[in-house]
C-alpha positions in Angstrom: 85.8 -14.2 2.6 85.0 -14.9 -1.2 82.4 -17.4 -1.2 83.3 -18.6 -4.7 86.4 -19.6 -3.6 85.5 -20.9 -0.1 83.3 -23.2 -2.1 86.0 -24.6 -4.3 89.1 -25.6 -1.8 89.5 -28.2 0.0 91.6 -29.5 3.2 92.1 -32.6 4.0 93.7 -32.2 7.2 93.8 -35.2 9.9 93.4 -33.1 13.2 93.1 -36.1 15.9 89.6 -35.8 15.4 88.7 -38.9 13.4 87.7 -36.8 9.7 90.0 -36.7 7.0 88.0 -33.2 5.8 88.8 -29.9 7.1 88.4 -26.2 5.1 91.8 -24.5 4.1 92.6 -21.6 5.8 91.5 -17.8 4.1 94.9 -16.9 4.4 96.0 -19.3 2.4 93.8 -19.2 -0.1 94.4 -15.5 -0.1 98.3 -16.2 -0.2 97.8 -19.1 -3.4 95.7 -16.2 -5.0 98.5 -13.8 -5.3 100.3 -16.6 -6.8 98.3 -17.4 -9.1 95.3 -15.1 -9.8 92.0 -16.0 -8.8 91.8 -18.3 -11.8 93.4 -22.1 -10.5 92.4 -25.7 -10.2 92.0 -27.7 -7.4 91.7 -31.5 -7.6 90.4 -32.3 -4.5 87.7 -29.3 -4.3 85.4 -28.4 -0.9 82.5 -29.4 -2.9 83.9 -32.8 -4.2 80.8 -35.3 -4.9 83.0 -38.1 -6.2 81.6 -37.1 -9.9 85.7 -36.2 -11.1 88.6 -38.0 -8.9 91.4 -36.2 -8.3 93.7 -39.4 -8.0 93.3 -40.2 -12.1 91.6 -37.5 -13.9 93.8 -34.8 -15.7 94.2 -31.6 -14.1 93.8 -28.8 -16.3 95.7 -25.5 -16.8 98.9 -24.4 -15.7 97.8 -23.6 -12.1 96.9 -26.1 -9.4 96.7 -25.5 -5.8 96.8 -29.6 -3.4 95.5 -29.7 -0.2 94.7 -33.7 -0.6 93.4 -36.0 1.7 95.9 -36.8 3.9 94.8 -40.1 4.3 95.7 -41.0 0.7 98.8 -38.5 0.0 100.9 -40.8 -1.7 98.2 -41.7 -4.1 97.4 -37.5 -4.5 101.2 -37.2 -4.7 101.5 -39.6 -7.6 98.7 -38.2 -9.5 100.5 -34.6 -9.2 103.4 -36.0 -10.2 101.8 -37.7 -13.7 99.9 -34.7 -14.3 103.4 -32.1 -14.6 104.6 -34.9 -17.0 101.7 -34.6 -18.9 101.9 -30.6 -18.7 105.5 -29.4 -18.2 104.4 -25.7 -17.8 102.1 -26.8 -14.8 102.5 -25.0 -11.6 101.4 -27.2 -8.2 101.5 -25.7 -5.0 100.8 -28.1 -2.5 100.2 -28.1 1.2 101.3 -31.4 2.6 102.3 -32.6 6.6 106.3 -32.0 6.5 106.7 -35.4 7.9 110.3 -36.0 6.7 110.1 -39.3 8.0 107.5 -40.6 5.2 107.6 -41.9 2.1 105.0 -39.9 0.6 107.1 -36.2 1.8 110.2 -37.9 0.0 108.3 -38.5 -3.2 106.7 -35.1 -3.0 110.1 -33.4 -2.3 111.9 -35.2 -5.3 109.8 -33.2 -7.7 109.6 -29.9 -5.8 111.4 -26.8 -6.9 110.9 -25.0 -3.2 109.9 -25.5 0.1 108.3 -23.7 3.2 108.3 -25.0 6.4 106.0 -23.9 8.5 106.1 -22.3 11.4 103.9 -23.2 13.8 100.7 -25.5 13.1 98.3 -24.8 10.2 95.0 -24.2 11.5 92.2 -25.9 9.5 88.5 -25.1 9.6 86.0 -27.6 10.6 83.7 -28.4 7.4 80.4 -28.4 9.5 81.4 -25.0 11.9 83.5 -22.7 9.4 84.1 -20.8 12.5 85.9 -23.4 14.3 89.6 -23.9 13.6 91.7 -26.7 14.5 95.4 -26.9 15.0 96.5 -30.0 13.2 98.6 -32.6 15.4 101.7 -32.1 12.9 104.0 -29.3 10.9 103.0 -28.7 7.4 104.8 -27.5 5.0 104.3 -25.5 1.2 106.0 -26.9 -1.6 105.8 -25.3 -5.5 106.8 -27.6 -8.2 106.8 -25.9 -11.8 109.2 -25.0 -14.6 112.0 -23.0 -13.6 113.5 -20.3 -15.5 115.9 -17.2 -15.0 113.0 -15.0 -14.3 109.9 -16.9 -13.0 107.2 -14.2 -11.2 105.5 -17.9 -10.0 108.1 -18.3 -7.8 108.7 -14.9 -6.8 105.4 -14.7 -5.8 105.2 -17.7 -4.1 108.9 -16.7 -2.2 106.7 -13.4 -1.6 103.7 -15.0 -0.2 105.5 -17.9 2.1 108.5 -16.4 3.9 108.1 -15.0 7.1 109.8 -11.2 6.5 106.8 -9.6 7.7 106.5 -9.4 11.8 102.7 -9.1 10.9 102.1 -11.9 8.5 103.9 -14.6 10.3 101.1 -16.8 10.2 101.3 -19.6 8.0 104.7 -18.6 6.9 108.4 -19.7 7.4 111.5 -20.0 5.6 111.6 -20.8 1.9 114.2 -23.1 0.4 115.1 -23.8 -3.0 115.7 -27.3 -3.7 117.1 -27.3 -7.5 
């Protein structure tokens, strides 16, 4: 487990158990990395102090990887949303509930590109025992909004890195759908 990067991510998973904070999985970060490169912004890092808010600052670069608070995802949803307007070569990946029944997952979906569903539960890490992981109470799902073109390795890789081909790597994996 890179430490650098275990430092800088953040979940925000409601689990049933009262907090709002809980660690994104390795895995994930692992699968967001061969997306990306090691090199990607998070809004809403481990680490947050309150000193830069996610909800209104600008997000820089061209690579962003959500896990928001859950408790305010419409209000992380609309700041994602106003930064790709500000930076049309943006690329989010976000890791939201996929509860279709919300308006938050419609306004997220709108501006999505692709989707994963997830099979199974995500598995979030508890901030004060690392070691301890927690099923959330609800699917989640993956969705990548970005620029599309004929030959985009983003979205290969994040195809790649989300479907469930591989008997071994199910985990945090499903089907991906494109949506455009």
């Amino acid at each position: 487990m890179e430490a650098n990067v275990i430092q800088n991510m953040v979940s925000s998973a409601k689990t049933g158990t009262g907090s709002d904070v809980w660690y994104t999985p390795q895995d994930i970060l692992d699968s967001v990395k061969t997306i990306f490169g090691k090199d990607f912004y998070d809004p809403f890092p481990r680490d947050w102090d309150g000193t830069v808010d996610g909800y209104t600052s600008i997000w820089p670069g061209d690579a962003v990887f959500i896990n928001p608070p859950y408790s305010d995802l419409e209000k992380a949803i609309d700041a994602g949303i106003r930064n790709r307007k500000l930076n049309a070569y943006q690329r989010q990946i976000w890791l939201i509930p996929s509860r279709t029944d919300t308006k938050a997952f419609h306004k997220a979906f709108d501006h999505a590109s692709y989707i994963c569903f997830v099979k199974g539960r995500v598995s979030f890490l508890n901030p004060e025992k690392p070691d301890l992981k927690q099923p959330a109470l609800f699917p989640s799902c993956f969705l990548y909004m970005g620029p599309l073109g004929v030959s985009n390795m983003y979205i290969d890789r994040f195809i790649e890195a989300f479907s469930s081909t591989d008997a071994k790597k199910e985990k945090h994996r499903g089907k991906v759908i494109r949506l455009l």
